[in-house]
C-alpha positions in Angstrom: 65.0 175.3 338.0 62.7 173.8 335.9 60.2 176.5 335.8 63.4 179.2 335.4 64.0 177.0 332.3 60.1 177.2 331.3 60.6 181.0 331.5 63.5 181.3 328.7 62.3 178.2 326.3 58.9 180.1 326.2 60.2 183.6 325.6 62.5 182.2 323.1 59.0 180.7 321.2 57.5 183.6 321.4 60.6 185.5 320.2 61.4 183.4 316.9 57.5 183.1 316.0 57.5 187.1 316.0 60.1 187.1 313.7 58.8 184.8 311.2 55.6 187.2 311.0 57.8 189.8 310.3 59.9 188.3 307.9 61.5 190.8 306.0 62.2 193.3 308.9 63.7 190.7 310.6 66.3 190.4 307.5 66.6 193.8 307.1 68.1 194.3 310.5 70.4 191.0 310.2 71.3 192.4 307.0 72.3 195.8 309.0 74.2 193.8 311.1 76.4 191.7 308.7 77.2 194.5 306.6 78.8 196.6 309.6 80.6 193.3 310.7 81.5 192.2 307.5 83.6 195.3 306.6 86.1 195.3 309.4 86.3 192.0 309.4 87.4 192.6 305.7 90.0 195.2 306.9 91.5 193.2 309.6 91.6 189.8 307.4 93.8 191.9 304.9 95.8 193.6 307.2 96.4 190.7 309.0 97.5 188.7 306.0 99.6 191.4 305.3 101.5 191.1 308.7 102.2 187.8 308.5 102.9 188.3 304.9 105.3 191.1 306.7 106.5 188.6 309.0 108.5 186.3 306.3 109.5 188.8 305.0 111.2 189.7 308.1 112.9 186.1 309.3 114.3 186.6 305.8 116.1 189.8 306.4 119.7 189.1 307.0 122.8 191.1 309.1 125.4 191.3 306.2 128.8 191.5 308.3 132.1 192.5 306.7 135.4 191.6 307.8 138.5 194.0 307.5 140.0 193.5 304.4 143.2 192.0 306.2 141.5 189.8 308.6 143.2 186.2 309.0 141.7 182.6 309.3 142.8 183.3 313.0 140.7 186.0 313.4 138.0 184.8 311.2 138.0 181.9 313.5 137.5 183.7 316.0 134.5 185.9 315.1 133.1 182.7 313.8 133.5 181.7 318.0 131.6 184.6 319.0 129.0 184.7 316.5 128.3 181.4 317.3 127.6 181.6 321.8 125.3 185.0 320.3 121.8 183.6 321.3 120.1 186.2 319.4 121.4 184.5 316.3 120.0 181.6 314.9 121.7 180.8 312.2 125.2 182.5 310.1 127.5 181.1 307.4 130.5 182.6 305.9 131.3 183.7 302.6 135.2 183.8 302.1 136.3 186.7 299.8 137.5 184.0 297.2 134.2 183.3 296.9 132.6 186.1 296.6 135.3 186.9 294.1 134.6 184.3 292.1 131.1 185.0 292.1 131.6 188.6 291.5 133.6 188.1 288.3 130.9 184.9 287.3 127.9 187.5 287.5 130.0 190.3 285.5 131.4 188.0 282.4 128.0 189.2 280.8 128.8 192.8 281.0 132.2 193.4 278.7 133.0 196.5 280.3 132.8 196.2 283.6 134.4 192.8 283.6 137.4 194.5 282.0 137.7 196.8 284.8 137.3 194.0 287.2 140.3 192.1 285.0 142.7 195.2 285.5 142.2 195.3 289.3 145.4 193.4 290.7 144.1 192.0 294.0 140.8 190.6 295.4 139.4 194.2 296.8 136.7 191.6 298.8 136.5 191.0 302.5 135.6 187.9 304.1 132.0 188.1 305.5 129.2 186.7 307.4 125.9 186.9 306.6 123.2 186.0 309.6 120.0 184.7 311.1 118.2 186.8 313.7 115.8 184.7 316.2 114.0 187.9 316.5 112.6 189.8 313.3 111.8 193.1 315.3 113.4 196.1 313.5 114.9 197.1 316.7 116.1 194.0 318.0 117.5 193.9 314.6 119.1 197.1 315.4 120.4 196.4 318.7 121.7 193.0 316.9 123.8 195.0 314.7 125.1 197.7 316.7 126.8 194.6 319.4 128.2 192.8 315.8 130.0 195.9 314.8 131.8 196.0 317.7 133.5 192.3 317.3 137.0 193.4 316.7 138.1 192.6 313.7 134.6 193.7 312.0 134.5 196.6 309.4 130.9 197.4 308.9 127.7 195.6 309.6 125.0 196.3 307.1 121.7 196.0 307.9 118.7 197.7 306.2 115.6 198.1 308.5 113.9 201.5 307.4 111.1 199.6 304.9 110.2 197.0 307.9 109.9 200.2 310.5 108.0 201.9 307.8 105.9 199.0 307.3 105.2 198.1 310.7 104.1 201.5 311.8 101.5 201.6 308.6 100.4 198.4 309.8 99.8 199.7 313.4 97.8 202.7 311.7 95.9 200.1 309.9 95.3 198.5 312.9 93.9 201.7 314.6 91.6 202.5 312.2 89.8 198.9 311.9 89.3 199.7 315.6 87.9 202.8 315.4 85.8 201.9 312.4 84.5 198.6 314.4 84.1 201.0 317.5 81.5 203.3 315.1 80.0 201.2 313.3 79.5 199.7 316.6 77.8 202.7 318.3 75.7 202.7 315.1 74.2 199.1 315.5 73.4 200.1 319.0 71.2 203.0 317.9 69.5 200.5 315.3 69.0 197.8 317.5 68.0 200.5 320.1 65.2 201.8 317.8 64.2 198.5 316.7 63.6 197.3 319.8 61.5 200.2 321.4 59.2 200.5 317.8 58.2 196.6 319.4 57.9 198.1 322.5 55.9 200.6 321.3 53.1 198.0 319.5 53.2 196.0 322.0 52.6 198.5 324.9 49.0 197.0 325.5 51.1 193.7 326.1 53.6 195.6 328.7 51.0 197.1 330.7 49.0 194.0 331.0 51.7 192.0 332.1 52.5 194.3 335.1 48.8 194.2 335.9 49.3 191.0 336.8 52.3 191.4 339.0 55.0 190.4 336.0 58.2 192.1 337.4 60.4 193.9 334.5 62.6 191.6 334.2 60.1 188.7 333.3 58.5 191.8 330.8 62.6 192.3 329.6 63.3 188.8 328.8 61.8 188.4 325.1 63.2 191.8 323.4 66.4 191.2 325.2 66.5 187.6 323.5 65.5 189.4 320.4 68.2 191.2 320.5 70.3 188.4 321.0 69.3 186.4 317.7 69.1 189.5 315.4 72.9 189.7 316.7 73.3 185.8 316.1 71.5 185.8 312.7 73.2 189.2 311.6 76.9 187.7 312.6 76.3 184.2 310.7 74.9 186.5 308.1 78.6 188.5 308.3 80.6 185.2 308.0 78.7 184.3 305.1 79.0 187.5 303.2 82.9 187.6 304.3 83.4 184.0 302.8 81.7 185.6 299.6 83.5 188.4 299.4 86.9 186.7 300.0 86.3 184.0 297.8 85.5 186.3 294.9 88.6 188.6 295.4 91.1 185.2 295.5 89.4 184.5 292.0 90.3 187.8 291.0 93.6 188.5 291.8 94.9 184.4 291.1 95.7 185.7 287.7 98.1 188.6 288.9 99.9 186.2 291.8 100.7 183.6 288.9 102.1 186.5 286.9 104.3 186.8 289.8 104.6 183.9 290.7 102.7 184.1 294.0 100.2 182.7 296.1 98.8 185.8 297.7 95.5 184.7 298.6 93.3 185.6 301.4 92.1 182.6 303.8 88.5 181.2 302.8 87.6 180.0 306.7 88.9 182.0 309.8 87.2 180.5 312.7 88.8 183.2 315.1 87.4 185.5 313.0 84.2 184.6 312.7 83.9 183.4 316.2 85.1 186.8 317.1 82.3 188.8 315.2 79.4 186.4 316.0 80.2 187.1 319.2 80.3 190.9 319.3 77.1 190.8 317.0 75.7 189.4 319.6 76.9 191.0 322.5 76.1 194.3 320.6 72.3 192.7 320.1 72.2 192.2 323.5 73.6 195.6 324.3 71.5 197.3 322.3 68.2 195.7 323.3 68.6 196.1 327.2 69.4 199.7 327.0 66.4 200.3 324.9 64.3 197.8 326.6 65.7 199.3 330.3 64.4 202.6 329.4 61.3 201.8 327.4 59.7 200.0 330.0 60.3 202.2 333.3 58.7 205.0 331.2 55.6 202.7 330.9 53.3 203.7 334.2 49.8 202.3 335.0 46.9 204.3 335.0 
């Protein structure tokens, strides 16, 4: 165990001392790497800001339900009853048509005209209505929600408008797609730079290689030190992402504060995501890994002894 141990402390040595020889290679390739983390992990922070953003949005959409106009307390009472053993509400409360009279003519004592008209008018044209709470803020539970509430007798019409959060969803879920497919080449292009980084090492150290398997070093002993290079260009270049993301974020907050107080908002992107960055330090260096075992896997059994 000990000597197993011995094996990996010493290849790391001889790993980090290569680098610092090579000092500005070494940050060119971690500089390679951040910058193709750090942009979809700009991408998803916004879109997933976005969604949640989305998301209030949602829980404040509400199921406007209106009463026939010659409904009784009876059978308001009674729709009241129903709405309230409906688990998929959580919460409703009912505006009588007196009120919503009186706040109809209230909003309209501004506007000379049309309060006139509303003056001449010689009955409250108003229905009673409920206005609810859905647990769920899926557009189709939504939907479903009120489809069953039209059906409550005594219910005119159930209003409910749900095209701009289907709309919005499905843009999101495009968004989504593409920071996948951008991650996935971006991705593919790390490996080829890894790749070629590690076999131009291979390469001037060949001398190294064949010596080594003179005497008797099996491949995977010969693997271990680019396959650990790989491994910290992948942990340098994915600390180098979160740093460059905390950057960028923290400049574009800055920049649009004076638009959300205009507003009166305060849209701002999160400074620290440590799922985030976990996440991409993670793949950086699984990718480094990646990356520096296929090369090194292929470079090597291509190395014979004269």
């Amino acid at each position: 165990m000990n000597n197993w141990l011995n094996q990996h402390r010493q290849a790391i040595k001889l790993v980090l001392s290569r680098m610092r020889s090579n000092k500005l290679p070494t940050f060119m390739i971690c500089l390679v790497i951040a910058v193709a983390m750090c942009v979809p992990g700009l991408f998803y922070l916004g879109v997933d800001h976005l969604s949640k953003f989305t998301n209030h949005i949602q829980n404040e959409t509400e199921i406007s339900l209106f009463l026939k106009l010659d409904a009784d307390k009876d059978a308001v009472s009674d729709i009241d009853a129903v709405l309230a053993k409906n688990n998929a509400i959580k919460q409703f409360h009912l505006v009588t048509k007196a009120q919503a009279w009186k706040e109809l003519k209230s909003k309209t004592e501004i506007n000379n005209a049309t309060d006139s008209k509303i003056s001449e008018l010689d009955k409250n044209p108003l229905p009673d209505a409920f206005f609810i709470q859905a647990k769920s803020a899926e557009p189709e539970a939504l939907e479903s929600l009120k489809n069953e509430l039209e059906k409550i007798p005594g219910v005119e019409h159930a209003l409910l408008n749900t095209d701009w959060a289907k709309r919005l969803s499905a843009l999101l879920s495009l968004g989504k797609k593409i920071i996948l497919f951008i991650t996935v080449l971006l991705a593919l292009a790390l490996l080829v730079v890894i790749g070629n980084t590690i076999r131009m090492q291979i390469l001037t150290q060949k001398d190294e290689v064949v010596v080594s398997k003179l005497i008797g070093a099996t491949n995977s002993f010969i693997r271990m030190p680019f396959l650990y290079a790989g491994i910290i260009y992948g942990l340098l270049g994915g600390l180098l992402a979160t740093i460059m993301l905390v950057l960028v974020v923290k400049l574009f907050n800055l920049s649009v504060s004076d638009l959300s107080n205009l507003y009166s908002s305060d849209f701002s992107l999160p400074l620290i995501n440590g799922q985030l960055f976990l996440g991409i330090i993670s793949f950086a260096i699984f990718i480094g890994w990646l990356g520096s075992y296929l090369a090194v896997s292929r470079s090597i059994a291509s190395i014979k002894i004269d």
